[in-house]
C-alpha positions in Angstrom: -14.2 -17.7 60.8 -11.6 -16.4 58.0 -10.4 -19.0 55.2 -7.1 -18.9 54.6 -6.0 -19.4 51.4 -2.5 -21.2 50.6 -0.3 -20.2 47.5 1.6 -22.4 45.5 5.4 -22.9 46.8 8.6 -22.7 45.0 8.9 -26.4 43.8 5.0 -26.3 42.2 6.0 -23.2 40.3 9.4 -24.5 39.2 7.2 -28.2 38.4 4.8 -25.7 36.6 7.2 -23.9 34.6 9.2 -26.8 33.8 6.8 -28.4 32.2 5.9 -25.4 29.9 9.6 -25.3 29.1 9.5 -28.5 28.0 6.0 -28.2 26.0 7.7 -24.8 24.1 10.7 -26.8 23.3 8.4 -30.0 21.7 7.0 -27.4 19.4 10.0 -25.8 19.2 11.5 -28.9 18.0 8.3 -29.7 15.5 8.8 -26.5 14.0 12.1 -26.5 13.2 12.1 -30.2 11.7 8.7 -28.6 9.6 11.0 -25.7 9.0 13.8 -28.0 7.3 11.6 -30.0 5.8 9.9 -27.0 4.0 13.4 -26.2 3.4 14.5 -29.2 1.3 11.1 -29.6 -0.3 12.3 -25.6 -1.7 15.6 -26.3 -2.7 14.1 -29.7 -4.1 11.7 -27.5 -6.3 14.1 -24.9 -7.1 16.2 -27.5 -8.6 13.3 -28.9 -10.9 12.4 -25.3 -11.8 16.0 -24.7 -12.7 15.9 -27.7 -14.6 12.7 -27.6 -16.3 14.0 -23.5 -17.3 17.1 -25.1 -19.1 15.4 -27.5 -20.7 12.7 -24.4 -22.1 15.9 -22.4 -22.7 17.3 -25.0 -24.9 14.0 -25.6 -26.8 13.7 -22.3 -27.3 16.7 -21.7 -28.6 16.6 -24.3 -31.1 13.3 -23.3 -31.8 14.9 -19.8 -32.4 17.6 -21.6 -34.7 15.0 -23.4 -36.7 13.4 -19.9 -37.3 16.3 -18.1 -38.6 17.6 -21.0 -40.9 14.2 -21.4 -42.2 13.9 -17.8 -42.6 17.5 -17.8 -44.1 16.6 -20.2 -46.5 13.0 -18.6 -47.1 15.0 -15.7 -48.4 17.6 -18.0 -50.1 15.2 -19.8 -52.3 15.1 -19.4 -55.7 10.7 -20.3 -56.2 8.3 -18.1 -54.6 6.7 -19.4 -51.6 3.4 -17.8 -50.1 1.5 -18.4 -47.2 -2.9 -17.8 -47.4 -4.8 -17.5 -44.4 -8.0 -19.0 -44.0 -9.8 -16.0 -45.7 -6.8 -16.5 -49.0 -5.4 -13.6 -47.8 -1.8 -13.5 -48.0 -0.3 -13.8 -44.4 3.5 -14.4 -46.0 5.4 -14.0 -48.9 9.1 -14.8 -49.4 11.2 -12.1 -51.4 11.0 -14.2 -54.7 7.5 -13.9 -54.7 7.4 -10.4 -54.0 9.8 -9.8 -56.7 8.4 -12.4 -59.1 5.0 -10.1 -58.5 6.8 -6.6 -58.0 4.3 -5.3 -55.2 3.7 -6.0 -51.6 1.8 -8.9 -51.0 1.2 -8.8 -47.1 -2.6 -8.8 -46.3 -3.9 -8.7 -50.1 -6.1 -11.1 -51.5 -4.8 -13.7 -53.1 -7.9 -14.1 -55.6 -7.9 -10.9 -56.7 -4.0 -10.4 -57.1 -4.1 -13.6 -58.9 -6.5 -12.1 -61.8 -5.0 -8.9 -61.9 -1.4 -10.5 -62.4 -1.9 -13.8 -63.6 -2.9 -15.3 -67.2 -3.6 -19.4 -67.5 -1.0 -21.0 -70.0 -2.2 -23.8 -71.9 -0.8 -26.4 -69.3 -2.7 -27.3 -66.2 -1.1 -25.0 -63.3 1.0 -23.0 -65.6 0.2 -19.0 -65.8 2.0 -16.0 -67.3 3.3 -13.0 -65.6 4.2 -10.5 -67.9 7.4 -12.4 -69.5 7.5 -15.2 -66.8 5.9 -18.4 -67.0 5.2 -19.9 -63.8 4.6 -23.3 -62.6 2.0 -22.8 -59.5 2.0 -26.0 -56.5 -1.0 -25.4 -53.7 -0.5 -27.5 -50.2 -3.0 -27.3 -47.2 -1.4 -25.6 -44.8 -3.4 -26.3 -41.3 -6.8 -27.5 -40.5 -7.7 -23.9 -40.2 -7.6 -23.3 -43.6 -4.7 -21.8 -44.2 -2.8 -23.0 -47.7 0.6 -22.5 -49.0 2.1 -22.0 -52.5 5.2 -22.8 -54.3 5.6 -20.5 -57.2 8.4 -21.8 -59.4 9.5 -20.2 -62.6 9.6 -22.2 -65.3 10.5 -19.5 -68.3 14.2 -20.9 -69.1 12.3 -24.4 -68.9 9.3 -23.8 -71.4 12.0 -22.4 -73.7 13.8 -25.1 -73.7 11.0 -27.2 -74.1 10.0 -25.4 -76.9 13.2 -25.6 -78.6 13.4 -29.0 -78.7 10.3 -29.5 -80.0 11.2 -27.2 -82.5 14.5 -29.2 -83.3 12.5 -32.6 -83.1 11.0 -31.3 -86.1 13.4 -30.7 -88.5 15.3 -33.8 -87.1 12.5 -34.9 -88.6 12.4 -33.5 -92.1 15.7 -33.9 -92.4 15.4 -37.7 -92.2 12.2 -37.9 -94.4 13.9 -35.1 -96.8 14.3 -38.1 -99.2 10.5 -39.0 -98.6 9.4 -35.4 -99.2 11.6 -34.8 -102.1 9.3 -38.0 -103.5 6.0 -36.8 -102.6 6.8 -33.2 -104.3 8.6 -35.0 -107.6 5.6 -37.4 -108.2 2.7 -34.6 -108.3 4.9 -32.3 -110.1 6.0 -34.9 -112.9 2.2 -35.5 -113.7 1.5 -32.0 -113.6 4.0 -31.7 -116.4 2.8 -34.4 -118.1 -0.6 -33.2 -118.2 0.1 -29.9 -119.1 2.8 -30.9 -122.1 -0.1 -32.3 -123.7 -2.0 -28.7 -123.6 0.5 -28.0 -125.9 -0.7 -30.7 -128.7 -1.7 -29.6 -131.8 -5.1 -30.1 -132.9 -6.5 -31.2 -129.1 -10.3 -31.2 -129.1 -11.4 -28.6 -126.6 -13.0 -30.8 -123.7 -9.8 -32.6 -124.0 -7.7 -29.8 -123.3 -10.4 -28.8 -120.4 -9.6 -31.8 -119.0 -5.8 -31.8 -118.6 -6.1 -28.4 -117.6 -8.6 -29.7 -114.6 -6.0 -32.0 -114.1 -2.7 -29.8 -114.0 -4.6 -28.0 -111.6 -5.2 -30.7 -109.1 -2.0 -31.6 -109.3 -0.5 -28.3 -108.7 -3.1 -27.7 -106.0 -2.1 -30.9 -104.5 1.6 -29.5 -104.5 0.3 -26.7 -103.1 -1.5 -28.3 -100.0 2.1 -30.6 -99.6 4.2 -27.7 -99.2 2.1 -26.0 -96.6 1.4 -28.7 -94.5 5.4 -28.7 -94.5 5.7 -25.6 -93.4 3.1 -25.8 -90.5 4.9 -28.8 -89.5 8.1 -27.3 -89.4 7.1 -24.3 -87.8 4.9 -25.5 -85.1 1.2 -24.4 -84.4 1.6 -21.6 -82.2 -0.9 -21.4 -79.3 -3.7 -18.9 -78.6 -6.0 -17.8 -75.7 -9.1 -18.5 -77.5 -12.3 -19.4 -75.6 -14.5 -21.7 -77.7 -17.0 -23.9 -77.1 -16.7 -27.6 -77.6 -19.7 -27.7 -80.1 -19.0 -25.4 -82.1 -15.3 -27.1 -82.7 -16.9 -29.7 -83.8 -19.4 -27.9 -85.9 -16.6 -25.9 -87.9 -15.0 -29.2 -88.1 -18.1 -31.3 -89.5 -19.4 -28.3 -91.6 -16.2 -28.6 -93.5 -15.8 -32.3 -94.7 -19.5 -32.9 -94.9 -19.2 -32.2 -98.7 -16.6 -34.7 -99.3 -18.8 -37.4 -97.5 -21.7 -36.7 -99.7 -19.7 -36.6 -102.5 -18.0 -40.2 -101.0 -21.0 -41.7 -100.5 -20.0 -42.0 -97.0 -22.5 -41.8 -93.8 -20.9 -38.8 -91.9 -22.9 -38.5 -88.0 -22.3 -35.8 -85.1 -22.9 -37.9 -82.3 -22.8 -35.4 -78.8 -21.3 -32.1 -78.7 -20.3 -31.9 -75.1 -22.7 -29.2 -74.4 -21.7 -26.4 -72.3 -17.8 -27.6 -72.0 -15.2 -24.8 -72.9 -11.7 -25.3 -74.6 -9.1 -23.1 -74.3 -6.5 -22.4 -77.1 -6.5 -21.9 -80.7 -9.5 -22.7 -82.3 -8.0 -22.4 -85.8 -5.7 -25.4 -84.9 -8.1 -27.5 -83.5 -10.4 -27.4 -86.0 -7.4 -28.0 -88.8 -6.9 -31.1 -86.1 -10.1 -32.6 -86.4 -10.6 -31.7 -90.3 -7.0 -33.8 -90.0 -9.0 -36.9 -88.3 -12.1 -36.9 -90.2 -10.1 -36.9 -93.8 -8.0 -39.5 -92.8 -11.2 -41.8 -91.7 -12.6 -40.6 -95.2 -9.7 -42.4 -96.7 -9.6 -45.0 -95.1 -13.3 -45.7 -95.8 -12.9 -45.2 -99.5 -10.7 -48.6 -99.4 -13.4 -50.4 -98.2 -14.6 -52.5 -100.9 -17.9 -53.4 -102.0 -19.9 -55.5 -99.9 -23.2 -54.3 -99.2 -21.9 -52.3 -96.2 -22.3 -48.5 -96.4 -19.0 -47.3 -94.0 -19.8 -44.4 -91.3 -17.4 -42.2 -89.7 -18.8 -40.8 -86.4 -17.6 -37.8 -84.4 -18.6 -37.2 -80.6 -17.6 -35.5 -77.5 -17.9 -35.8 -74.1 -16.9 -35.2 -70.8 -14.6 -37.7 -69.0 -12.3 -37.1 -65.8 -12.7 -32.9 -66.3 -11.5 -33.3 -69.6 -13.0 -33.2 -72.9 -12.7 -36.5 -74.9 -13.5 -36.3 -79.0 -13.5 -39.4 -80.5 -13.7 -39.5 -84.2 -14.5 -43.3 -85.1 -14.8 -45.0 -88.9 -15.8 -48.8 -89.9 -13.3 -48.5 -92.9 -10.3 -50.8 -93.5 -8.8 -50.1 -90.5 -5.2 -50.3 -89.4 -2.3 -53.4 -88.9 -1.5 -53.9 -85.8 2.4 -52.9 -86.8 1.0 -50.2 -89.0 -0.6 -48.2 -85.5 2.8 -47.5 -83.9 3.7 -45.8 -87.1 0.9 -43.4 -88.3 1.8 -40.1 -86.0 5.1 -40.3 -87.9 6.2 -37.6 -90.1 5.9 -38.6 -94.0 4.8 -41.6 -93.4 1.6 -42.7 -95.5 -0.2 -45.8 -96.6 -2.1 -43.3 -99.5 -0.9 -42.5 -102.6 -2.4 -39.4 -102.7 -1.4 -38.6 -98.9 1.3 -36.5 -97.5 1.9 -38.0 -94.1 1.9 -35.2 -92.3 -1.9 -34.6 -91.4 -1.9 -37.1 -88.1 1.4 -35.8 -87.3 0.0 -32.2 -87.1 -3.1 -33.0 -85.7 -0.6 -34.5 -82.8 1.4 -32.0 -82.4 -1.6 -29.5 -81.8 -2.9 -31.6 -79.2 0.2 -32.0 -77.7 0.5 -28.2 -77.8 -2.9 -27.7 -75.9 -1.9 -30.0 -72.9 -3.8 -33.1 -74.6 -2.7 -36.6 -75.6 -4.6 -38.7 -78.5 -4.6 -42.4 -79.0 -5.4 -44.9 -81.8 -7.6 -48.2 -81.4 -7.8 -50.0 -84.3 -9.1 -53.6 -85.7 -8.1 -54.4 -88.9 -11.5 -54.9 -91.1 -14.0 -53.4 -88.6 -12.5 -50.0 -88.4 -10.5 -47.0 -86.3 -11.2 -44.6 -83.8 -9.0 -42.0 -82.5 -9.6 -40.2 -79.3 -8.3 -36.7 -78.5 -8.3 -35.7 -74.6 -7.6 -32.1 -73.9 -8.1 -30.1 -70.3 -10.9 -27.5 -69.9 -10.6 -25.9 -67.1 -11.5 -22.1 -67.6 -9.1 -19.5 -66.8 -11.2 -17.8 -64.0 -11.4 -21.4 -62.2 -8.3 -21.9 -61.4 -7.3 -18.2 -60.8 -8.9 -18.7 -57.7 
C-alpha cells in the first residue's frame, strides 16, 4: 500500500520563515547595540589616548626646555663643571673646563688627567694648573657611582689673598715702627758703648777680649733683629717639599738641644708621628718650631729656683688626618691677658726678645693651611699646638 507523504503548506513556511526573520533581526539588533557600544568605548579611549599624548607632549617639552637652559647655562658658567662615570671616566665636561684644561676631556680618565695636569697647592682642595689656581668641589652624582665636579678658579682670589696678607704686614710695622726703632737703638747703643771702651788707653788684654765678645753679641743680636724683619715683612714663601714629620722635628730638636744643655733645661722628643708626611717648605717649618722651642727656653729661664728642674717637651701625632706638634714647657707661663697678645708683631715680655718669632712661626703655619693655639696656666707652664694637613699629593689627585 503506498505512503503518502504530505509537504508543508504556505502558512507553515511563511510561520517558519517568520520566525527566522525575527531570530536574524534579535541578533541583528544585539550586534548593532555591541557595535555602538564598541563604538563609544573607541572614541572613549581615543579621547584618553589624545589626552594622555598631550599631557607626554607637554612634559616633554618642558623636559626639552629644562635641557636647553641647563645646557645654555652649562655653557654660560663661569667654573668648570665635569661629570665622572662610575669607572671616573669623564662622561661630560662644560666648555670652562675644557678650556681651563685645553684638551678634550670626553671619555678620558679622570685620574690620570688629574696627575698629568694637576699640582696640590698647599690648601686642602686647591691645585695648580699651569698659572691657574683652582678650587676643586666633588658631589655624588647617582647611586651608580657616577660623581660630579665643580672646578672654580680661584687665581684673581689667591692673589688677593695674598696681597692683603702682604699689606697686613706692613700695616703692621708701620704701627710698631716706633717699637722697632727701640729694639734696634737699645742693642746698638750698648754695642757702642762697649766698643768706645776698646778704645781706652792702657785696657788689660782679657778686658778688651771681653768687650769685644760683647760688641759682638750685640751686633749679632742686631743682626738676628733685622732679619727676622725682613722675613716678617716679606712673607715665607711656600714650597712643594715632601718631608717627613720626624725628621721636622729632628732638624728642629738637633738645633736648640745645645742651648738646653747649656740652660740646664730638660729638653725631651716625645713621638715623632711616624710615617706621617708634610707637605711644604721644610726650611720654614723648622725655623717655626726652632721659633717655639726658644720661646719655651725663655720662658723656663724665668723660672726661679725652687728645686724644680723645668722641661720643655716636643711631640707629634696624628689627630683628625692632621698632624698635631705640640711643644709644651713647665716655665713661668703666660697671664691670662698676656695670651691674646703674644702672636702680635713687636710685642715681647723679654728684654733680649724681638717679638717677631711667634708671629713668624704663625704666619708659616697659616701659610701651610694650619692653625696653632696657646694654652697656658700661669706658674705651671705653656704648650702650643701647631695643626697642619697631610694629605699627600697623589691622594687626593685621585
Amino acid at each position: 500500500m503506498k505512503q503518502v507523504v504530505q509537504t508543508p503548506g504556505p502558512e507553515l513556511k511563511a510561520q517558519e520563515l517568520q520566525r527566522a526573520f525575527d531570530a536574524f533581526n534579535q541578533v541583528s539588533l544585539a550586534l548593532t547595540q555591541s557595535y555602538q557600544g564598541l563604538q563609544g568605548r573607541v572614541e572613549s579611549l581615543a579621547a584618553e589616548l589624545a589626552l594622555a599624548n598631550g599631557e607626554l607632549r607637554r612634559q616633554y617639552e618642558e623636559k626639552e626646555a629644562l635641557s636647553e637652559r641647563l645646557s645654555l647655562l652649562l655653557k654660560a658658567l663661569p667654573a668648570g663643571v665635569v661629570v665622572l662615570d662610575s669607572a671616573a671616566r669623564v662622561s661630560e665636561a662644560n666648555p670652562a673646563a675644557t678650556e681651563m684644561f685645553a684638551q678634550a676631556m670626553i671619555g678620558e680618565a679622570w685620574p690620570t688627567l688629574a696627575q698629568a695636569s694637576l699640582v696640590a697647592a698647599e690648601a686642602p682642595d686647591e691645585w695648580q694648573l699651569g698659572a691657574r689656581r683652582l678650587a676643586i668641589v666633588e658631589s655624588p652624582l647617582d647611586s651608580a657611582g657616577g660623581r660630579i665636579l665643580l672646578i672654580h678658579d680661584v687665581t684673581a682670589a689667591h692673589a688677593l689673598k695674598a696681597e692683603l696678607e702682604r699689606n697686613q704686614r706692613l700695616v703692621a710695622m708701620g704701627e710698631m715702627a716706633a717699637s722697632l726703632a727701640h729694639q734696634l737703638r737699645t742693642p746698638l747703643a750698648t754695642a757702642l758703648l762697649y766698643s768706645a771702651n776698646l778704645a781706652q788707653p792702657g785696657l788689660a788684654d782679657s778686658a778688651r777680649l771681653r768687650f769685644a765678645d760683647k760688641t759682638t753679641a750685640q751686633l749679632k743680636r742686631l743682626e738676628r733683629l733685622i732679619q727676622e724683619v725682613l722675613l716678617f715683612a716679606r712673607g715665607e714663601s711656600i714650597g712643594r717639599d715632601s718631608t717627613p714629620a720626624s725628621q721636622l722635628l729632628a732638624e728642629a730638636a738637633q738645633t736648640v738641644e745645645p742651648l738646653f744643655l747649656e740652660g740646664g733645661i730638660a729638653f725631651r722628643v716625645l713621638g715623632d708621628a711616624a710615617g706621617i708626611i708634610v707637605t711644604g717648605s721644610r726650611k720654614a717649618l723648622v725655623g717655626a718650631l726652632v721659633n717655639l722651642l726658644e720661646n719655651a727656653l725663655q720662658a723656663c729661664t724665668t723660672v726661679g729656683e725652687g728645686g724644680r728642674r723645668p722641661v720643655v717637651t716636643i711631640g707629634a701625632d696624628l689627630v683628625d688626618a692632621q698632624l698635631r706638634i705640640a711643644v709644651r714647657d713647665t716655665g713661668a707661663g703666660i697671664a691670662p691677658e698676656i695670651q691674646a697678645r703674644v702672636f702680635e708683631p713687636f710685642f715681647t715680655t723679654s728684654g733680649q726678645g724681638t717679638g717677631l718669632g711667634l708671629a713668624i712661626a704663625l704666619g708659616v703655619v697659616r701659610a701651610h693651611g694650619g692653625a696653632m693655639t696657646v694654652h697656658s696656666v700661669p706658674g705651671e707652664g705653656s704648650e702650643f699646638v701647631i695643626m697642619l694637613p697631610v694629605a699627600l699629593a697623589a691622594e687626593r689627585a685621585v
